[in-house]
N, C-alpha and C positions, 0 to 999 in steps of 0.2 A: 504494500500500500504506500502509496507516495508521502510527504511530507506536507500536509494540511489537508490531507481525506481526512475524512470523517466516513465509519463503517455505520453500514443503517442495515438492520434484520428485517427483512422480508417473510411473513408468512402469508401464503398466495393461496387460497382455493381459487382453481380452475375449474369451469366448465364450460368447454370448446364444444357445442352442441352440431354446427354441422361439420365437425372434422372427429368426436365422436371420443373427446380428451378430459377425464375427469380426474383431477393429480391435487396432490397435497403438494405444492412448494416450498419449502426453503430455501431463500435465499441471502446471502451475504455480500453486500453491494458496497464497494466503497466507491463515494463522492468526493472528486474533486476539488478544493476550494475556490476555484475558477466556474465550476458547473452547476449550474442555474436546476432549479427544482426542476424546473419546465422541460428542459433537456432531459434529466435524470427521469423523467415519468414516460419521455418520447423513448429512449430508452428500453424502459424496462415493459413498455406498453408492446414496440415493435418485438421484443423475444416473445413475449406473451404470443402475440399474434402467430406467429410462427416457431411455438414452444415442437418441442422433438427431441428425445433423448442426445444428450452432450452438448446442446445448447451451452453455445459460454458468454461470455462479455469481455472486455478487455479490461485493462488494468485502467482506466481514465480517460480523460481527451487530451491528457498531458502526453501520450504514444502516438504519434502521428503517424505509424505505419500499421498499425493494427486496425481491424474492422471494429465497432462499437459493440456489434455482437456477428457469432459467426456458430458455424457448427462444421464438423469433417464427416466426413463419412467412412466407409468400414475399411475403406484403403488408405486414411490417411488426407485424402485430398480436402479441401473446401469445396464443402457443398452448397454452405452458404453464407454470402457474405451481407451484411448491413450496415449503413452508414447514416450518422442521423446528423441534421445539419444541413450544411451546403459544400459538399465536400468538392475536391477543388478536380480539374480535368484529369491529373497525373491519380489521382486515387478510384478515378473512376475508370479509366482506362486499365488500369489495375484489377482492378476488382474483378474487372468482366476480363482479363485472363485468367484470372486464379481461382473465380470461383465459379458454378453451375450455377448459382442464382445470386442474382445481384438486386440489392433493394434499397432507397435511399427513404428515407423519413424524416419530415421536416419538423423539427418543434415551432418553427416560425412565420408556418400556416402555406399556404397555396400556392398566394402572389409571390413571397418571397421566393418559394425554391422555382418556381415555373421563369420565373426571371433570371436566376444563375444559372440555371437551365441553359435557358434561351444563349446568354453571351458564350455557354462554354464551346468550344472547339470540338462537338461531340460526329463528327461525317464518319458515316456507316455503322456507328452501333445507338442511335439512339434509340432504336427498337428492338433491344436486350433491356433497357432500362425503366425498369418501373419503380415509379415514386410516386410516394405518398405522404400527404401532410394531415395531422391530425388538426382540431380544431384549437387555436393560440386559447381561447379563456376555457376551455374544460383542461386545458394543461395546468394552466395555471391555476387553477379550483382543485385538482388534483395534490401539484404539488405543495399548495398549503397545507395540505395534509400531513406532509411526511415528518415524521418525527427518528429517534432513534432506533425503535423497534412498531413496526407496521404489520397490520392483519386487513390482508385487502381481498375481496370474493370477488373473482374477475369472471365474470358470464358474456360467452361469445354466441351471438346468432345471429347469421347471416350478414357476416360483416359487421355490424354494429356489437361496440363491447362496453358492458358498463360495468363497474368498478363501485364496490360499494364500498365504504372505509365510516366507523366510526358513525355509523347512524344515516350518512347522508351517500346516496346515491348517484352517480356523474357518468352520462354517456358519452360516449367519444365514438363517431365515426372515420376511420382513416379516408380520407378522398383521394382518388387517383390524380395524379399529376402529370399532364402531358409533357414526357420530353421533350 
């Protein structure tokens, strides 16, 4: 853990209802002291979405060559790679060599990532790339949540996932992001 994380426990019930995933999580998440709750829920919202045994996360956004979350497969390979933010052309071109599937997630909503989009250098793979931004105030409604140790019930159907914490309930739907 770097030098100003801060470690937050994660207990997660899952129920991923049309992929058919109903799991006790623990998780052990260190936060950055550069990384914004907002971020940290884009995050841990994008594994969720695409939870599958050996799911990891990186060590912070302080690693600039690591995915934010990723997963290998039974050879070793990346199979899946995740980027949340506005990751820059050389990580994206990356990505979509080294991994099978490549996914961007925007904590900073739509307009933002569809615009970094737009200026990057992306000719001939911008149709490997799917991105998605979640909605900026349910992140942030979220992330006021998070404290040291967290009990969130995370229910997926059909796309839309809501995330109950602490009495109060908050949906989040990811939106797709034209390339």
């Amino acid at each position: 853990m770097a030098i100003g994380s801060r470690l937050l426990q994660f207990t997660i019930e899952l129920a991923d209802t049309s992929r058919g995933i109903y799991e006790t999580i623990e998780l052990r998440v260190a936060q950055h002291a550069s990384e914004t709750p907002k971020y940290l829920c884009c995050r841990l919202l994008a594994a969720l979405v695409h939870w599958e045994p050996g799911i990891e996360f990186s060590q912070g956004v302080c690693v600039g060559d690591e995915p934010a979350v990723w997963c290998r497969d039974a050879s070793g390979s990346r199979a899946l790679w995740i980027e949340i933010g506005l990751p820059s052309t050389t990580i994206i071109k990356r990505a979509l060599r080294e991994a099978d599937r490549f996914i961007i997630y925007s904590h900073r909503g739509v307009d933002a990532l569809q615009g970094a989009l737009a200026v990057r250098e992306l000719r001939g793979v911008r149709d490997r790339i799917v991105a998605k931004a979640f909605e900026v105030s349910a992140l942030e409604a979220l992330g006021a949540t998070i404290e040291r140790r967290n009990v969130w019930h995370v229910t997926m159907v059909d796309g839309i996932v809501w995330v109950s914490v602490g009495g109060e309930s908050i949906s989040l739907a990811p939106q797709d992001v034209p390339a």
